[in-house]
C-alpha positions in Angstrom: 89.9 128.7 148.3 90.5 125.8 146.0 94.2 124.8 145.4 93.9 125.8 142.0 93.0 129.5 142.7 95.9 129.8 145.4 98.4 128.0 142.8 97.8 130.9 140.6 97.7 133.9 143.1 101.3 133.1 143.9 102.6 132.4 140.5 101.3 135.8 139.5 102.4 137.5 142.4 106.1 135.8 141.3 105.7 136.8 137.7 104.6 140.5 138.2 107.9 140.5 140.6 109.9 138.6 137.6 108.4 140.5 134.9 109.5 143.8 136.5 112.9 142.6 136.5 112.9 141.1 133.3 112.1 144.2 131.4 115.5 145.6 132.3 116.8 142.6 129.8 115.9 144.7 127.0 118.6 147.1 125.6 116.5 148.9 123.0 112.4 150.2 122.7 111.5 147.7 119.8 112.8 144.8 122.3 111.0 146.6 125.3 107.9 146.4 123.1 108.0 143.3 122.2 108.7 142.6 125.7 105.3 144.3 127.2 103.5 142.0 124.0 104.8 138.9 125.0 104.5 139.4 129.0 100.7 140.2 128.4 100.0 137.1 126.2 101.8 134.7 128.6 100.0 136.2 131.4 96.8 136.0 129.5 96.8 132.0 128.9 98.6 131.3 132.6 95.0 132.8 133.6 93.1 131.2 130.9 94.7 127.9 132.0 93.8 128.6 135.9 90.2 129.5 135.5 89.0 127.6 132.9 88.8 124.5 134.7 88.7 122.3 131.2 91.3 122.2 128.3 88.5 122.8 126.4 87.3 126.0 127.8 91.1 126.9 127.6 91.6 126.2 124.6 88.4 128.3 122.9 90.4 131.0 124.4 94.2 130.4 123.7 93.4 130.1 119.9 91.7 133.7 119.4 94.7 134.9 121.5 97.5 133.1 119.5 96.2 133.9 116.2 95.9 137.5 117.4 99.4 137.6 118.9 100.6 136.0 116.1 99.3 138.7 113.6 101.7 141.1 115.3 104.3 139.4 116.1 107.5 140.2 113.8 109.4 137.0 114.9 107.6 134.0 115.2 110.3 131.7 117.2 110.2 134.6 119.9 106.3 134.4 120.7 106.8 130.8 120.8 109.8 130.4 122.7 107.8 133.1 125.5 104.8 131.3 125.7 106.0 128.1 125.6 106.6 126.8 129.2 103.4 129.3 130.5 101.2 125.7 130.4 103.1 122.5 131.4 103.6 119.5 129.0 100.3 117.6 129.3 97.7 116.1 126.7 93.8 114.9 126.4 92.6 113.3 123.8 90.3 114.9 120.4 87.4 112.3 120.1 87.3 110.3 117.0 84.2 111.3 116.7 83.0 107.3 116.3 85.3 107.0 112.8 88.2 106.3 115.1 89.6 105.9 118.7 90.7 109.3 119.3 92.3 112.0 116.5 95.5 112.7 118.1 96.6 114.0 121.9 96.6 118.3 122.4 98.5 120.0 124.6 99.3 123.5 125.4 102.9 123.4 123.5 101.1 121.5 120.3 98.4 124.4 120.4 101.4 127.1 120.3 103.0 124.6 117.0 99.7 124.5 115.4 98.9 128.2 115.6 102.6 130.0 116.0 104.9 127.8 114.0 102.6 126.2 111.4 101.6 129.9 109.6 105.3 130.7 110.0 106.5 127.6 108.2 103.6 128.0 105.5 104.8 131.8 105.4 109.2 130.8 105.0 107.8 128.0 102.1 106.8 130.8 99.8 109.7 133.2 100.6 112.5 132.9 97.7 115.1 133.9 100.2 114.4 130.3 102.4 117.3 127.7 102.3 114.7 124.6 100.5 114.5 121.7 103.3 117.2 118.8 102.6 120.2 121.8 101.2 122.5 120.9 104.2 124.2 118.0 106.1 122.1 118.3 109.5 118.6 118.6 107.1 119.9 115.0 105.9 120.4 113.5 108.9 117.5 114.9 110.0 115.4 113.6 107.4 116.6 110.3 107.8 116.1 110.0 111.2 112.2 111.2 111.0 111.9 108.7 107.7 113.4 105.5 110.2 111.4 106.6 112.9 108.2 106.1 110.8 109.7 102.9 109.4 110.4 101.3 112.3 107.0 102.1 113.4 105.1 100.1 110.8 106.2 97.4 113.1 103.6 97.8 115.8 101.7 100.5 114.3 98.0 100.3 112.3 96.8 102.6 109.6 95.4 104.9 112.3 98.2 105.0 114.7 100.9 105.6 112.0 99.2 108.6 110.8 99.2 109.9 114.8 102.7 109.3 114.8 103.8 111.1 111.6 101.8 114.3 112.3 103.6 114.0 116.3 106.7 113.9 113.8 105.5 116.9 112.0 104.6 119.1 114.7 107.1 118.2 117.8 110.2 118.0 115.9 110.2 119.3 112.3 108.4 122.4 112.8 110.2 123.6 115.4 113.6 122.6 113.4 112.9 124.2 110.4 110.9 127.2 111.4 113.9 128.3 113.9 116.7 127.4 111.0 114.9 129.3 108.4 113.3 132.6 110.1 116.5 133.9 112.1 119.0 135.4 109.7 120.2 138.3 111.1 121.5 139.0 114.8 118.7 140.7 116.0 116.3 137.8 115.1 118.9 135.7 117.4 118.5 138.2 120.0 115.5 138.3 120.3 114.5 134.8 120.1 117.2 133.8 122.6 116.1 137.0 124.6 112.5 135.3 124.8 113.6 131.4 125.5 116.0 132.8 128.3 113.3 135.0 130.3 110.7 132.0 129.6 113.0 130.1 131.5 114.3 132.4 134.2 110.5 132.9 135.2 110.4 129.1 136.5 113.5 129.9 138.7 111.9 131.9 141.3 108.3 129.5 140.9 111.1 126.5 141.4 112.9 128.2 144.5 109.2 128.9 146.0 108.3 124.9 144.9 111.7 124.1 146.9 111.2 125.8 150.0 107.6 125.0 150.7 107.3 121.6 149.5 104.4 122.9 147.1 104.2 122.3 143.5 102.6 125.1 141.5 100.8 123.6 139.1 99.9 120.2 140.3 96.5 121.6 140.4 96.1 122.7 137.5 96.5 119.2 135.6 93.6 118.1 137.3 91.6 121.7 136.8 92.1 120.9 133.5 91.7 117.5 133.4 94.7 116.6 131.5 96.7 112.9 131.3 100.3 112.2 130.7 101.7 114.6 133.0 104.5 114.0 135.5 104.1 116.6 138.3 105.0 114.3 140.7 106.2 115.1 144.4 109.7 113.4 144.2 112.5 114.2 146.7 115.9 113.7 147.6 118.1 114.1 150.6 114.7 115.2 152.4 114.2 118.0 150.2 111.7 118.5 147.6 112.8 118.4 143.8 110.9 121.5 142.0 109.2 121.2 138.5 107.8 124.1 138.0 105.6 123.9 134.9 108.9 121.7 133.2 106.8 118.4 134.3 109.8 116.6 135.8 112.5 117.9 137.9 115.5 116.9 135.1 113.3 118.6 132.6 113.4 121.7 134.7 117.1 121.4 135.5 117.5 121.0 131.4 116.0 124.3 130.9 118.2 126.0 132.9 120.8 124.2 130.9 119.4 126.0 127.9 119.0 129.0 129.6 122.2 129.4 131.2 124.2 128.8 127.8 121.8 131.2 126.4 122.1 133.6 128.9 126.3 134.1 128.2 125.3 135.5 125.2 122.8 137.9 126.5 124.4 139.3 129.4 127.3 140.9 127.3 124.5 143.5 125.6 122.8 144.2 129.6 124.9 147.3 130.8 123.8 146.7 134.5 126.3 144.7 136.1 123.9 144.0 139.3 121.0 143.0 136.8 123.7 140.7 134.8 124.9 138.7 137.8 120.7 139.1 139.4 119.8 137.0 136.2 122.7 134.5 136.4 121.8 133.6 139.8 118.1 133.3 139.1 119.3 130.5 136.5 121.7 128.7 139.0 118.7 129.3 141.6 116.8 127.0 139.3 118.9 124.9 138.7 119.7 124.5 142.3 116.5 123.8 142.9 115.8 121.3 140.5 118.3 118.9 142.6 119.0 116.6 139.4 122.3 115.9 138.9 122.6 115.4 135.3 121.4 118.4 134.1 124.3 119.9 137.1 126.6 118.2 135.7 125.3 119.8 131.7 125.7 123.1 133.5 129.6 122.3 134.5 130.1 121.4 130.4 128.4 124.6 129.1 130.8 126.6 131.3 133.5 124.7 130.0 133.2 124.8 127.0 132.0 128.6 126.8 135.1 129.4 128.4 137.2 127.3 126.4 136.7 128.5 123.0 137.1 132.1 124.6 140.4 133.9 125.1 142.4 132.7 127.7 140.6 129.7 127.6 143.6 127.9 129.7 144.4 130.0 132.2 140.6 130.2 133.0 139.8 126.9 132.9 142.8 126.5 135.8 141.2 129.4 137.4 138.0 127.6 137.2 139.3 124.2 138.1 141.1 125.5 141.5 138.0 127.5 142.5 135.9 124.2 142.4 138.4 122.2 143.8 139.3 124.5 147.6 135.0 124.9 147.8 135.0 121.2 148.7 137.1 121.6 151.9 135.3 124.9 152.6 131.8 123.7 152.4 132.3 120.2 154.1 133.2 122.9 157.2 130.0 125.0 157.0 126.5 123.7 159.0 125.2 121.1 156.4 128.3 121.4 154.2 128.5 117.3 154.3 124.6 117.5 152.7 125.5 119.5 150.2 128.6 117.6 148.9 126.5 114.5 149.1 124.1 115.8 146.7 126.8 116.3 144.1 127.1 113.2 141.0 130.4 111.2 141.6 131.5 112.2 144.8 127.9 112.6 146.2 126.3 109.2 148.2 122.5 110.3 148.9 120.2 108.8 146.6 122.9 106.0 145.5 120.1 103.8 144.5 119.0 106.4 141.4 123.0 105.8 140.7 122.9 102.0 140.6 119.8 102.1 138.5 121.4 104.1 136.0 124.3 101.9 136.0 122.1 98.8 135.7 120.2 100.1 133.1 123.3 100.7 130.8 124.3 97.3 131.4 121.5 95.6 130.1 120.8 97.9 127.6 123.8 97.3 126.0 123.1 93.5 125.7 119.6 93.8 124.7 121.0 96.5 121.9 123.0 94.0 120.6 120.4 91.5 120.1 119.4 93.5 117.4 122.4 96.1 116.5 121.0 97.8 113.7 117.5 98.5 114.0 116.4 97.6 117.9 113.4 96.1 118.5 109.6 97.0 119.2 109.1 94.6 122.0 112.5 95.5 123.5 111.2 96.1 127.3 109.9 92.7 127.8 113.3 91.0 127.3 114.5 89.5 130.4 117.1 92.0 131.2 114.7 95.3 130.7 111.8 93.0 133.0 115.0 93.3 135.8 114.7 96.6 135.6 110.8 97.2 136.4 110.8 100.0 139.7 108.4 99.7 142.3 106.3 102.2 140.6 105.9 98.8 138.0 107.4 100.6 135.3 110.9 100.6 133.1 112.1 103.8 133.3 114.5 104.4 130.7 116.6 107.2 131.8 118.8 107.6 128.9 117.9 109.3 125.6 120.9 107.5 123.8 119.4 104.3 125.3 116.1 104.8 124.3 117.2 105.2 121.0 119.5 102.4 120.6 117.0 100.1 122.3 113.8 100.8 119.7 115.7 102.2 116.3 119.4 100.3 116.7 122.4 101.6 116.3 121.4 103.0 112.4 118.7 105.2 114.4 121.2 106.0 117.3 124.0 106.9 114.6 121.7 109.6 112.3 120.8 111.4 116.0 124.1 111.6 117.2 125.3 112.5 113.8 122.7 115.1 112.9 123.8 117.0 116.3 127.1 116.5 115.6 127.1 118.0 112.4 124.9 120.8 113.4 127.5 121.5 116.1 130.4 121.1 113.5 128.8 123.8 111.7 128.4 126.2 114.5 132.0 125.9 115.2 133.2 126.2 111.6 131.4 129.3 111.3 132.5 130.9 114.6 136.4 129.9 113.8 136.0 131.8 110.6 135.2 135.0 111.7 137.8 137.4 111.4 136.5 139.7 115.0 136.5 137.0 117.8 135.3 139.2 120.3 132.4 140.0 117.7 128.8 139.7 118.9 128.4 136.8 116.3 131.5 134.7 117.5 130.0 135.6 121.0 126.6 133.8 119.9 128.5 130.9 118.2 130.2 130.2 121.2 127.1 130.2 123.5 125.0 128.0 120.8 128.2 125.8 121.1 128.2 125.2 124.9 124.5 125.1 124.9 124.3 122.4 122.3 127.3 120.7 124.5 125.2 121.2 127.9 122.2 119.8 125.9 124.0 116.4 124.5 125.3 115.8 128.0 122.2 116.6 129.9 119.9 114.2 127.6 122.1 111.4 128.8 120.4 111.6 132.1 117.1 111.6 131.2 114.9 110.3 128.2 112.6 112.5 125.4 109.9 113.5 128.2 108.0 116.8 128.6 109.5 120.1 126.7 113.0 117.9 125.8 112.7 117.0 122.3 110.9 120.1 121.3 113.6 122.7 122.5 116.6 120.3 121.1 115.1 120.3 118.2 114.6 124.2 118.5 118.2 124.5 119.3 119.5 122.9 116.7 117.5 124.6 114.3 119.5 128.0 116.1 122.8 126.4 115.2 122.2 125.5 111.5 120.6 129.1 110.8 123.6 130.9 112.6 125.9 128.9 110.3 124.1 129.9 107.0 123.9 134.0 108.6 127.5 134.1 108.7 128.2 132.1 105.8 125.9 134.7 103.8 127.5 137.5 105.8 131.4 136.6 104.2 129.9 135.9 100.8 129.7 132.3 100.9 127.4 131.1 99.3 126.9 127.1 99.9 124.4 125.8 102.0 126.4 122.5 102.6 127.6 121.9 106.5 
């Protein structure tokens, strides 16, 4: 049997299992319902994408069956958020059809933007209730970062190639944004949607752990079924242990969603009245994580915690709590068979794999000096400086590890600044808005708390790894959470600006 076919016999022998569980996430029939929908679509195009053997053929049958789940579905962000990671982060190419090189790159995730989130955006533009793009601070920034971006391009971009980039633009970062900050307003939009990302994600835990014990990645095969460039399921490992990908494309991608879903997962697990099936789902995420054996995004799980517990009650006394728990399970794992492996794994205190360390190191060095070649607005030729040249692998390429970097290197520190910033304020509002609620044991402080950590966990994670795969697309998603939950409770007490 073809490696293809086997690939998919397991993952839906894991997702039957996973589904089963996952349907006990649900605390009412209309979420049950939506439930059964959404499970049937994403198994539908995980075996579209197995038999079809062309993206093609796959995609002549994802597009009946989006539009159709679409027609039903009562939250947009929710079907996309569920479907989302079914099909890994890879492209091909539309022909140009001899007018030009090639129209733009599809992939699975730009199929679910161009038939989930572009109706929805079309639908929220003729709604009178919509906050109009541009109302708030983080729409600003946000603007302003997507207006340098194409700027800055013009500098080694041609008529054709600039009009690739802005419609990438469109589709990969503003849709998502706006579409998710204007079509949640109440808490049972946010349920649901967050409901949806979090099971999305807890699905790759168990295909991760399976990837991690038998050195097997799931959906290798089905790039090349498919036929499909840019992807990055690679067989990387460390401390003579595979690193799992799932369908994330990258091990720190994968470890990033758990990130996401962990955060988003505190919020949840409050409404699940099972406490087995609370703590079940909180160890699938840290079994994913786990499994992912990327350090950054371990160390992005550490800062959601954190931070979830310190804008709680008792946030001191738990932190100690937390703090003296972490600190006596270093002497007691250094004393358990393979203890020593284990701590060696860990960022800081960790040595396997020191080299991925030093790289990182070396890289922020000569960022830093190329950066301030040109401060403001970076450069387009910025890797073949002399100190980025130092930093080719032996793969031959610069890998720039570093989302901040990445930034700073090809949009200066004006680019760098309007990120930052438009997070910054978007996580200034979240905060705002949970401080001002009267109940802080509410269901709404709960979920400002959790969008709070998870934005945290995200801003930390991103430092380890640049805008690859699913990244920019669910940060951009994210944020879009945090400035709608600001403008729900801000409507909710009576207040009526939009300005955050």
């Amino acid at each position: 049997m073809p490696e293809v076919f086997r690939s998919l016999v397991v993952i839906l022998f894991i997702a039957t299992a996973f589904f089963f569980f996952a349907r006990r996430l649900t605390i009412s029939p209309d979420e049950l319902n939506s439930f059964k929908r959404r499970k049937n679509i994403w198994l539908f195009l995980t075996l579209a994408a197995f038999l079809a053997q062309s993206f093609w053929i796959y995609t002549i049958i994802a597009i009946p069956a989006l539009l159709y789940a679409n027609r039903n579905e009562s939250n947009p962000p929710a079907l996309f958020f569920f479907i989302l990671f079914a099909v890994p982060m890879a492209t091909t190419e539309i022909p140009g059809m001899g007018l030009v090189n090639y129209i733009f790159d599809l992939s699975h995730a730009r199929l679910l933007e161009l038939f989930v989130l572009l109706p929805a955006f079309f639908s929220l533009r003729q709604r009178s209730d919509v906050i109009p793009f541009g109302r708030t601070i983080p729409d600003k920034f946000f603007a302003a970062y997507l207006v340098l971006t194409v700027v800055l391009d013009l500098r080694v971009s041609n008529l054709t190639s600039m009009a690739r980039d802005i419609f990438y633009l469109f589709i990969d970062a503003f849709l998502p944004y706006y579409v998710l900050s204007r079509s949640l307003k109440h808490m049972q939009d946010f349920r649901d949607a967050l409901q949806a990302l979090v099971i999305a994600i807890m699905i790759l835990a168990p295909i991760a752990a399976f990837e991690f014990s038998t050195h097997w990645l799931l959906y290798g095969a089905l790039i090349d079924s498919l036929q499909l460039s840019n992807a990055m399921t690679l067989y990387l490992g460390r401390g003579g242990m595979l690193r799992a990908l799932a369908s994330a494309g990258h091990s720190i991608a994968l470890g990033y969603l758990m990130v996401i879903g962990i955060g988003s997962y505190l919020f949840l697990q409050r409404a699940i009245k099972s406490k087995l099936v609370r703590r079940f789902g909180l160890g699938l995420l840290i079994v994913g994580i786990i499994s992912s054996l990327s350090r950054g995004p371990w160390v992005g799980a550490v800062t959601v915690f954190i931070v979830f517990i310190a804008t709680g009650r008792k946030a001191v006394q738990r932190l100690i709590l937390l703090t003296t728990i972490c600190l006596l399970a270093f002497p007691l794992i250094a004393v358990l068979p393979g203890g020593m492996k284990v701590i060696n794994l860990l960022p800081i205190v960790g040595t396997t794999d020191k080299g991925s360390i030093d790289y990182r190191q070396k890289l922020l060095t000569n960022s830093q000096i190329v950066i301030m070649q040109n401060p403001w607005f970076g450069s387009a030729d910025v890797l073949e400086t002399p100190e980025m040249q130092a930093m080719r692998q032996g793969e031959n390429i610069i890998d720039i590890v570093n989302s901040y970097l990445s930034i700073a290197l090809s949009q200066g520190l004006v680019g760098l600044g309007l990120f930052v910033g438009f997070f910054a304020f978007v996580i200034r509002g979240v905060y705002r808005s949970m401080r001002s609620l009267p109940d802080k044991d509410s269901e709404e402080a709960l979920l400002g708390r959790a969008l709070l950590a998870t934005l945290f966990g995200i801003l930390v994670t991103i430092f380890t790894v640049s805008g690859i795969t699913f990244i920019p697309i669910v940060y951009w998603s994210i944020a879009g959470i945090g400035v709608a939950y600001t403008q729900m409770v801000r409507l909710k007490q009576g207040t009526h600006s939009v300005v955050i």
